[in-house]
C-alpha positions in Angstrom: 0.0 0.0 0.0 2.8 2.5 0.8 4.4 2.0 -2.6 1.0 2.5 -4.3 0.5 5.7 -2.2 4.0 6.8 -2.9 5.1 6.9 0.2 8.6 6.5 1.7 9.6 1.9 2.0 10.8 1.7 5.2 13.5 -0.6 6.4 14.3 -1.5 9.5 18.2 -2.4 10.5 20.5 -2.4 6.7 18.0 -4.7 4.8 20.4 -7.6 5.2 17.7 -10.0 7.0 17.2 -13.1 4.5 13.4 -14.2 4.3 11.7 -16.6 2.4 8.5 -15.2 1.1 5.0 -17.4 0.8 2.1 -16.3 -1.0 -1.3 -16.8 0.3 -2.9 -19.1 -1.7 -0.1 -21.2 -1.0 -0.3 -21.0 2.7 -3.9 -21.5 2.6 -3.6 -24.8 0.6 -1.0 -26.1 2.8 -3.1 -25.5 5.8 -5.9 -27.0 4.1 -3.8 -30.1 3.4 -3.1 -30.2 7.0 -6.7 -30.5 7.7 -7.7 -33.2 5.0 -4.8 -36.0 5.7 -4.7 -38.2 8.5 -0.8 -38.1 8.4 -0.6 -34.8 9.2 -2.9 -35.4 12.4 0.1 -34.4 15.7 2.3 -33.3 13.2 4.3 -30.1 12.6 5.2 -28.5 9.6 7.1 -25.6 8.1 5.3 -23.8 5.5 7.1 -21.1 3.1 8.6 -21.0 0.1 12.3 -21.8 0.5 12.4 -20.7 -3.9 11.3 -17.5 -2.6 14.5 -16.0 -0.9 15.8 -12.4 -0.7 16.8 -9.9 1.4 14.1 -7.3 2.8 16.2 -5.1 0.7 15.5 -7.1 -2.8 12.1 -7.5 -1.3 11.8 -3.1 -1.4 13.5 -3.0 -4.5 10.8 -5.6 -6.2 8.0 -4.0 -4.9 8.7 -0.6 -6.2 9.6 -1.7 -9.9 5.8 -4.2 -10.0 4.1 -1.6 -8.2 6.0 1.3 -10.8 6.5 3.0 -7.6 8.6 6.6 -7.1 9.1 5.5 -3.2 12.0 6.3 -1.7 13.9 3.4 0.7 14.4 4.7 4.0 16.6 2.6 6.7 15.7 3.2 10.5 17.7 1.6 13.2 16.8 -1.8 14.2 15.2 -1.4 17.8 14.8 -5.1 18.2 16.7 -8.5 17.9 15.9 -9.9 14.2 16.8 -13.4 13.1 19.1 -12.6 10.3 17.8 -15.8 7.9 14.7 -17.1 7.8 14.0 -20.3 5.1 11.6 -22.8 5.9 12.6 -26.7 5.0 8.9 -27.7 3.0 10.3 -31.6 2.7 8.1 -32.8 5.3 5.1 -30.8 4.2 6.1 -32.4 0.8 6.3 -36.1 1.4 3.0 -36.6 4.0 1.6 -33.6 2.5 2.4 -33.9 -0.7 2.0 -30.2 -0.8 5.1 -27.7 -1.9 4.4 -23.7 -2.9 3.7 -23.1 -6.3 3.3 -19.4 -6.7 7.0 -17.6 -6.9 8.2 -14.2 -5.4 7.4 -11.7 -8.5 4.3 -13.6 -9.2 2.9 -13.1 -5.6 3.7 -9.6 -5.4 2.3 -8.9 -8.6 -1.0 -10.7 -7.5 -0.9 -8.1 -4.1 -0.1 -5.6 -6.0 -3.0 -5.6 -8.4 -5.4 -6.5 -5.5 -4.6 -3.5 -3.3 -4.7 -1.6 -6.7 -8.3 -2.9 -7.4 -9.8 -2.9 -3.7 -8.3 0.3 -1.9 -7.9 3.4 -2.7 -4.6 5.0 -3.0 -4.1 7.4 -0.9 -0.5 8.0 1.2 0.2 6.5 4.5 2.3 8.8 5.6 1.3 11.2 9.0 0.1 14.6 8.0 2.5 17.4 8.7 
């Protein structure tokens, strides 16, 4: 939404922080998975795309060029501890699952993008001065 509005991307710590990014409908199959098979019944499984992995610097950088945003990247100090990587192992949601993410990074951003563009209207985020 702030890169539809314009407004400044905001980064907290240098953008180093690897993360592994899921779309939704993926998630939601997964979980739905998780209810439909016996096997998965006292189980736990990681659930993410491990195809999807960028820093939350690439992660800025994408959004702004789908969302042909003019945003500016800000970096704020990191007032919290942050797990530096973050990628989910899928092979156990794959073999008693048989579930793995389909939908890859640029794809699901895209799919936001054009969902905030067509539900909310753009207007900035930023506090009023």
């Amino acid at each position: 939404m702030r890169a539809l509005a314009g407004d400044e991307l905001v980064i907290h710590g240098d953008g180093s922080q690897i993360r592994a990014w899921c779309f939704v409908d993926d998630v939601v199959e997964a979980l739905l998975a998780m209810l439909e098979r016996e096997e998965a019944v006292g189980q736990v499984f990681n659930v993410g795309n491990p195809r999807s992995v960028v820093t939350v610097f690439d992660l800025a950088t994408r959004i702004k060029r789908l969302a042909e945003s003019d945003s500016e990247i800000v970096f704020k100090p990191l007032h919290y501890t942050d797990v530096e990587m973050r990628i989910p192992n899928v092979d156990k949601a794959l073999k008693l699952l048989e579930w793995e993410p389909r939908v890859d990074l640029d794809d699901g951003l895209a799919r936001t993008i054009a969902w905030y563009r067509e539900r909310q209207p753009v207007q900035s985020l930023a506090p009023s001065r």
